[in-house]
Every structure is written in C-alpha cells, then in structure tokens.
TIROVEX-731605 format. One record per residue: residue in three letters; x, y negated, z of N, C-alpha, C, O in turn. Coordinates in steps of 0.2 Angstrom, whole numbers, plus 2048, in hexadecimal, padded with zeros to 3 digits. Each point is the difference from the previous one (the first is absolute). Layout:
residues N
ALAXYZXYZXYZXYZ
...
END
This chain:
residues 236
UNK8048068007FC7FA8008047FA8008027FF806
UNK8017FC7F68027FC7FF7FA7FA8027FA8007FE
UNK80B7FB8067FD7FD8048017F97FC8068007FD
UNK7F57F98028007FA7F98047FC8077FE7FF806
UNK8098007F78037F98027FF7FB8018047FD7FC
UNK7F97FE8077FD7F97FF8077FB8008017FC7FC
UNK80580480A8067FE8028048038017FF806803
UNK8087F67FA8048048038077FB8028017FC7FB
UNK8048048098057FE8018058028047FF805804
UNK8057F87FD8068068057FE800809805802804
UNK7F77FB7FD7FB7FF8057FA8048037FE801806
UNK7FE8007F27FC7FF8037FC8057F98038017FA
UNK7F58018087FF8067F97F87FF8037FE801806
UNK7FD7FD7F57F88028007FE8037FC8048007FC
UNK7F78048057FC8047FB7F87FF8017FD7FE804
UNK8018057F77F98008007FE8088038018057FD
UNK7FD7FA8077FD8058067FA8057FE7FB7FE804
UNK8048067F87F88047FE7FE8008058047FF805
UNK7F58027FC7FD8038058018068028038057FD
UNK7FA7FC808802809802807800801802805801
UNK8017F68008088048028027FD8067FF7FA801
UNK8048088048027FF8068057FB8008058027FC
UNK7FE7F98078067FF7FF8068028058067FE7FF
UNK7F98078068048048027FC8048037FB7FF802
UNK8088088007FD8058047F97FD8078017FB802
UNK7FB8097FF7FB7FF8037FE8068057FF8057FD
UNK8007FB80B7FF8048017F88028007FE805802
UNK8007F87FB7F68017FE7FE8027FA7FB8047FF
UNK80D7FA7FD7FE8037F98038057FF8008027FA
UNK80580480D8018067FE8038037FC806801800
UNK7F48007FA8018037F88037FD7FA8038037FB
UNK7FD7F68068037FD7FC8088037FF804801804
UNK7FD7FF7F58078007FE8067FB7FC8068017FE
UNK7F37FA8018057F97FC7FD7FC8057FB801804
UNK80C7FA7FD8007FA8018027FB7FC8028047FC
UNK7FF7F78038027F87FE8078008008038007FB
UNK80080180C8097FF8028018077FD8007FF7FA
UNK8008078078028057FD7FF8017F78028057FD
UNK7FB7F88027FF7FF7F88037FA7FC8018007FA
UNK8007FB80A8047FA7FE8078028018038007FB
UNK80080280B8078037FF8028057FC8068007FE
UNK7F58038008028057FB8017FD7FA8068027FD
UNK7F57F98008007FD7F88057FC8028058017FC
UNK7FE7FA80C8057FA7FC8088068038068007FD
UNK7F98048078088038028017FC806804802804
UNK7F87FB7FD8037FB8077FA8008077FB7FD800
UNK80A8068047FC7FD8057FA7FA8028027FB7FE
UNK7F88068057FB7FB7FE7FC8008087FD804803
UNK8037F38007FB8018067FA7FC7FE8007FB7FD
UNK7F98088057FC7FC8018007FA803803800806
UNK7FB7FA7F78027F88047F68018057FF7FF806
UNK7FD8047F47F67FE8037FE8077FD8028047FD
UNK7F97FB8057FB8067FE7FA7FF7FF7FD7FB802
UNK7FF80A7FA7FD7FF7FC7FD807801804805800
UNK7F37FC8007FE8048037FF8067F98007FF7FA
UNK7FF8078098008057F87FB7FD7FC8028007FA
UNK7F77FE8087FE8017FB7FF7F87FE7FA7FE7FE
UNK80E7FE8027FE7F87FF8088007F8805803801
UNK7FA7FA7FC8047FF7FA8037FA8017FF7FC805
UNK8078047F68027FA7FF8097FE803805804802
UNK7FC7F67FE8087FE8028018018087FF7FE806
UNK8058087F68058038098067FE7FE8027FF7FB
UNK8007FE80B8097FE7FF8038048057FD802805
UNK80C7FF7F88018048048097FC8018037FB7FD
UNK8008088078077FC8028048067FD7FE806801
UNK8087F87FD8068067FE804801807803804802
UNK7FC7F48028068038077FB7FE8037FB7FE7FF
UNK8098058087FB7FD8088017F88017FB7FF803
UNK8097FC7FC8027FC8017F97FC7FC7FE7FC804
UNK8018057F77FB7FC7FB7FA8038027FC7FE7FC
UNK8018088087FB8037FF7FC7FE8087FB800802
UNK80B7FC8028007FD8057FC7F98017FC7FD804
UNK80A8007F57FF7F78007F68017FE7FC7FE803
UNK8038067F77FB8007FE7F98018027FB7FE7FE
UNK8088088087FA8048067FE7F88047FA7FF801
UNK80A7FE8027FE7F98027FB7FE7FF7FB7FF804
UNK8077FF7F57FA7FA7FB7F98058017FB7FD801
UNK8058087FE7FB8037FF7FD8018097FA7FE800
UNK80A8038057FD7FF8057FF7F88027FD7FF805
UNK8057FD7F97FB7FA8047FD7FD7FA7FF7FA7FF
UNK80180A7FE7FB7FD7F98017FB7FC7FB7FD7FE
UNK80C8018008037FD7FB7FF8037F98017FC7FA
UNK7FD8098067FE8047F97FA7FD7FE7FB801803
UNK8057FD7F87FA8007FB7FD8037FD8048037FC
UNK7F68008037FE8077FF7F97FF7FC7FB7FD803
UNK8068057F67F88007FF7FF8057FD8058027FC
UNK7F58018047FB8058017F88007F97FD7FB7FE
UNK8038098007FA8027FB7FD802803803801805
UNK7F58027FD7FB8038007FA8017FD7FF7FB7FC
UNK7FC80A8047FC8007FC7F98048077FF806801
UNK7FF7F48007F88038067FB8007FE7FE7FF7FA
UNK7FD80380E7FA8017FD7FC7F88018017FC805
UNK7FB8037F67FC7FA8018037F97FE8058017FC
UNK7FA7F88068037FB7FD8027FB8057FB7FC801
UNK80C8048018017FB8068007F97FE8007FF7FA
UNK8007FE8097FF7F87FF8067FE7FE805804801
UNK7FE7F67FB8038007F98077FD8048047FD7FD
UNK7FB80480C8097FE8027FD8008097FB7FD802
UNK8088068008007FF8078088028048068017FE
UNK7F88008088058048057FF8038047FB7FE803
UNK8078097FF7FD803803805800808805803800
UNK7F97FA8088038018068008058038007FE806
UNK8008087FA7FC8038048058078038018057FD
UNK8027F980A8058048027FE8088017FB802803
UNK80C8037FB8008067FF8008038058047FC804
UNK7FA80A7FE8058048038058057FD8018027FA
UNK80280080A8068057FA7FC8088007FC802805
UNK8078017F67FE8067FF8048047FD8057FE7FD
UNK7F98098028078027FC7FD7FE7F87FB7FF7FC
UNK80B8028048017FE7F78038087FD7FF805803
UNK8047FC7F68018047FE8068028018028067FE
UNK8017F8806807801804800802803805804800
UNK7F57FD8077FE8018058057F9807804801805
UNK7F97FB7FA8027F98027FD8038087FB8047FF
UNK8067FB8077FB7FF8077FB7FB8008007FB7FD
UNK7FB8098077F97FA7FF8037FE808805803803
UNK7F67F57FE8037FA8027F78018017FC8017FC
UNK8057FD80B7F67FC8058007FA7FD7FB7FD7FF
UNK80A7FF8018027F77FE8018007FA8048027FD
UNK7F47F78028017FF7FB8047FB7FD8027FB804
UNK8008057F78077FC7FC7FC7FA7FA7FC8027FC
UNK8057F78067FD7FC7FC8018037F88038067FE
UNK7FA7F77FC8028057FA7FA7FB7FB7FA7FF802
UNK8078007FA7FF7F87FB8018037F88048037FE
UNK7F77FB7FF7FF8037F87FE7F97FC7FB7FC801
UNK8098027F97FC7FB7FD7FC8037F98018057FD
UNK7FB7F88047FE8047F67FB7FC7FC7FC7FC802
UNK8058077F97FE7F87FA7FE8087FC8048057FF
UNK7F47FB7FE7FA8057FD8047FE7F88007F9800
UNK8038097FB7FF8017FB7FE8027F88027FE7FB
UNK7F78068077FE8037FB7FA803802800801806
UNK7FB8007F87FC8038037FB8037FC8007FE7FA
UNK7FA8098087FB8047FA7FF803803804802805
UNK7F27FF7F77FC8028027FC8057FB7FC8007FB
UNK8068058098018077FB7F68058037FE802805
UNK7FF7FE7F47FA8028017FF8078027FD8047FD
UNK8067FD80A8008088027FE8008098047FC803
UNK7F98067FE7FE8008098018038018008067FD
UNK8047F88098078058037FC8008097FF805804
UNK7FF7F57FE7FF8008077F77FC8027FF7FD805
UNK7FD8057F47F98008027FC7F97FC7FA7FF800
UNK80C7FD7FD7FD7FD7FC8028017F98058047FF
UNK7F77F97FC8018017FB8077FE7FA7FF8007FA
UNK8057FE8098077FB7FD8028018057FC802804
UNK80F7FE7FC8048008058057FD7FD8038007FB
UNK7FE7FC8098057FA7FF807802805800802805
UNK8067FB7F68058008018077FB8008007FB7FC
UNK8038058068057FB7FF807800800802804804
UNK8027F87F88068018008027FB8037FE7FB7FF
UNK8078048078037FB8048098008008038037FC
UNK7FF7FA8078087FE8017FF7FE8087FC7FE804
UNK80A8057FD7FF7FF8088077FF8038048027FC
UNK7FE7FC8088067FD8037FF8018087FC7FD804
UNK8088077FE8028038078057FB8038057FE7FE
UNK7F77FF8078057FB8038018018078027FC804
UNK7FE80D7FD8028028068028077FE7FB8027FC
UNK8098038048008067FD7FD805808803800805
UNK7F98027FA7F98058078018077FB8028007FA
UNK7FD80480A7FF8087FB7F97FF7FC7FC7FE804
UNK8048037F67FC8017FF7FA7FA7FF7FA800800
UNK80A7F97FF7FD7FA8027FC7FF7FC7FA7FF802
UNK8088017F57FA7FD7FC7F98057FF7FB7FE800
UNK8078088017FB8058017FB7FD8067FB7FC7FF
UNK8088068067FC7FE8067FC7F87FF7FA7FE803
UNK8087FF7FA8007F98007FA7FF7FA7FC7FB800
UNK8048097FD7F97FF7FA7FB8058037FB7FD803
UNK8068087FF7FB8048037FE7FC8077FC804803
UNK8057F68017FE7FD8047F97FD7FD7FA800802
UNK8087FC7F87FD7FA7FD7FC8057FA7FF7FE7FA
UNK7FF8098077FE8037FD7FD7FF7F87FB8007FC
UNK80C7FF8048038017F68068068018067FE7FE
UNK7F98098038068058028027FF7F77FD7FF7FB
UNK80A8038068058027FC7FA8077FD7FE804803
UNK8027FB7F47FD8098008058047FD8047FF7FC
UNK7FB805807807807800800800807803805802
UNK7FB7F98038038028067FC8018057FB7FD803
UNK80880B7FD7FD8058038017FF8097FC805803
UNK8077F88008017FE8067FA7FA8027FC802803
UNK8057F87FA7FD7FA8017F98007FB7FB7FE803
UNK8058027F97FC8007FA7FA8038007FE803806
UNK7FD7FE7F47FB8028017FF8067FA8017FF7FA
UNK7FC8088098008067FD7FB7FD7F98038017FA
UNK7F87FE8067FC8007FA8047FD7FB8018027FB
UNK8037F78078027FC7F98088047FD8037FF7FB
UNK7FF80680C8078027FC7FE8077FA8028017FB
UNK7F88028087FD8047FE7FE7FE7FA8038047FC
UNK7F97F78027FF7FD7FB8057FD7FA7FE7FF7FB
UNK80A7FF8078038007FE8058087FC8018017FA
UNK8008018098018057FD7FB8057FC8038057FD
UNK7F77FB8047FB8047FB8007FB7FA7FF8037FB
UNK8017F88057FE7FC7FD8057FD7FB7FE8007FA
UNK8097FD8088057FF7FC8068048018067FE7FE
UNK7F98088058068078028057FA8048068007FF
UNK7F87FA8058067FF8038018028097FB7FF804
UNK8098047FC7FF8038068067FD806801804805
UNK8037F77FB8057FD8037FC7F78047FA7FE7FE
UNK80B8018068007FB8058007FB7FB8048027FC
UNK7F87F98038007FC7FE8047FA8017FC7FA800
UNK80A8068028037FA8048098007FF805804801
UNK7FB7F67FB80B8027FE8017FA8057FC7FC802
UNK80B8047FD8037F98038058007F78048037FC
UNK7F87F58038007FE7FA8077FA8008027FF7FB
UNK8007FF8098057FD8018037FE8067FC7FD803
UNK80B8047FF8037FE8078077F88008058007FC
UNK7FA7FC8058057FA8018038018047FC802805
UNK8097FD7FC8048018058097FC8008028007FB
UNK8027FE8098057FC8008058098017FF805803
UNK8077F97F88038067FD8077FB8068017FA800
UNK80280D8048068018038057FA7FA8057FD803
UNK7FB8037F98027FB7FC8027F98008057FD7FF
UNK7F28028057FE7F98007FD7FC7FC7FE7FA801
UNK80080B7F87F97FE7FA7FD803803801804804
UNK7F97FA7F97F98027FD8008067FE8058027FE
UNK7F68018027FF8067FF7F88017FE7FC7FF804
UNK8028027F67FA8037FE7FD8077FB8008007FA
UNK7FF8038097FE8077FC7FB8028027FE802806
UNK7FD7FF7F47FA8017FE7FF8087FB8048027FC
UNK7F58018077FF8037FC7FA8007FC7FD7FB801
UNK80080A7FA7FB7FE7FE7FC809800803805800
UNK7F57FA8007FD8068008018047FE8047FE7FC
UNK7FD8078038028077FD7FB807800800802806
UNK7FD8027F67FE8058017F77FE8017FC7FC7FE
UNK8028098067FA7FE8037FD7F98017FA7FD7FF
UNK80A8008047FF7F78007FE7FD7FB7FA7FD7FF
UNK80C8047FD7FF7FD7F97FB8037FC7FD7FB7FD
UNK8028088017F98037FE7FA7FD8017FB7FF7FD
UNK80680180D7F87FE8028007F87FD7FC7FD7FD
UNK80A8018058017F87FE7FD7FD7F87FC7FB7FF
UNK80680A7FD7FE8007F97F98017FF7FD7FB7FE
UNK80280A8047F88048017FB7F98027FC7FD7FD
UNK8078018087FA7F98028027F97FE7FD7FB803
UNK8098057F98017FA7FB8037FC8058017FA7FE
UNK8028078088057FA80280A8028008037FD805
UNK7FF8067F78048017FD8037F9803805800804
UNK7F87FB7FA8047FC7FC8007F98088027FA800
UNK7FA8098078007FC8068098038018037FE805
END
C-alpha cells in the first residue's frame, strides 16, 4: 500500500492518511495489521514519528517528524494550539451558515486507548456551512433529508472533538457510528455504497522548526470525492 506524499523535507514528511488506517498500533484495534508509521518507514527507508493524530476512520494531512528533536518542537504547537487545522465534513441536516461551537469535553478513550478523565476539558470548534442538499428520500420520518457540507476549525484539540461537537448541535458527522446517527449512515451506504467517516483534515498551518510558514493541504479522495461530485459541490 503505498501511502500519497503531500510534503516532504529533511525535517519533516505528510501524507494523505486513507481511512481505515491506524496511525500506530492500538490496543482496541487488536487485529489490525497496517499502520501509517510502519508503512511510511517502509515506502521512505527512514525512520518516521507521529507529530498528531488522526482518528482511523478520519482522512487527510498527517505529519510526521524524521527525528525526535523536530517531532518535539512540533508536538508543542499542536499542544497549545498554535496549529492551524481545518477540517471538511459532510452531516446530517443544515447548520446555520457560521457559528461556534463552546462546549467543554470530557475525555474518553480514543482509538489509541487514551484514559478517560471525570473533568471536563474546555474544547472550542469554529465552522462556516458550505454547501448544502436536499435529497427526495425519508430517512428519519419526513419526506426530504437534508444535508450539509461544512469546514470546521478546532481551536482546541479534545478526543474526538469535531465529532462530539456536531453531534451536540445535532448535525452528527454521517459515517459515524459512535456519535452519529444509524438511519442516515445506513442510508448512505445503501444508497451511494459510501460506507466511511465522513470527516478529513483538509489542511494544517503550522510554524516549521525552520522558522517559515508551513502550509499543506489536501484534497477529497475516493468515497468523498464521489459524494462531493454526486451532489455538485465539488467545486466548495
């Protein structure tokens, strides 16, 4: 399985992350036999650390450090939230066309198996609605079911945040079988065979060990892209 390069320099290495793939061993996921770090050291030869993470079934720009020293500087930015991070989704229903979402987390396990935590941890979402369709099929009792594409911006990294964060404001991410809702994933995969989380990280900023700028984006791929076309926003 050859993994799509987005960056690369003697620093520092992103990829565009499929779904479905772990980015290091898990003890929840057992079975798994691919990871991210063991399949990226294989294609470049070289030793590879995760700087963030990115849940299995979320796509998009993973960055990874080649030493400990830069996987350090960059673990930082990402821990007090100097990283810049934005996000695609596609939910149920149509949120209002920009908001914020406040609304402190507790922790829980993630796909890593992280410790849950009684204390809640403050946890901040921005998002600006995209795109939007209303597809002539009853899914949850009326006759039309509406949808939306949005962009979303984590101004706190919480386990689990954007997920939790739309299914609060009850627009859940559809693909997701944790937060979300059975009838409309159901209906996505009977419907357009898409059977994946519907959630990338579409692009990360961040200040490079260097001291530039640093921008790397990615773009839909596979099931996404399809749904994207399918309902004509392609081009949000």
């Amino acid at each position: 399985m050859a993994l799509s390069i987005l960056y690369r320099d003697d620093r520092l290495i992103a990829i565009d992350k499929p779904p479905g793939l772990l980015v290091h061993r898990s003890d929840i996921d057992r079975h798994e036999t691919r990871f991210a770090v063991q399949l990226l050291r294989d294609q470049v030869g070289r030793r590879v650390q995760p700087v963030h993470r990115l849940d299995k079934g979320t796509s998009g720009v993973l960055l990874f450090a080649f030493d400990a020293e830069t996987a350090r500087e960059l673990g930082k930015q990402f821990e007090t939230n100097a990283v810049q991070k934005q996000y695609l989704a596609v939910v149920r229903g149509w949120p209002p066309e920009s908001g914020v979402i406040d609304a402190p987390l507790l922790r829980r396990h993630d796909d890593y198996g992280a410790a849950v935590s009684t204390e809640a941890q403050p946890a901040v979402t921005r998002y600006r609605r995209l795109a939007t369709i209303e597809l002539p099929f009853e899914v949850e009792g009326f006759p039309t079911s509406r949808y939306g594409l949005v962009e979303l911006e984590p101004l706190t990294g919480r386990r689990h945040q954007l997920r939790r964060h739309l299914a609060n404001i009850a627009h859940p991410i559809v693909g997701d079988a944790t937060y979300g809702r059975g009838r409309h994933n159901r209906f996505f995969q009977q419907q357009f065979g898409c059977r994946r989380l519907l959630l990338m990280c579409a692009g990360l900023r961040f200040r490079h060990p260097s001291a530039d700028e640093v921008c790397i984006r990615a773009m839909p791929t596979g099931e996404f892209a399809d749904l994207l076309d399918r309902f004509g926003w392609r081009a949000q």
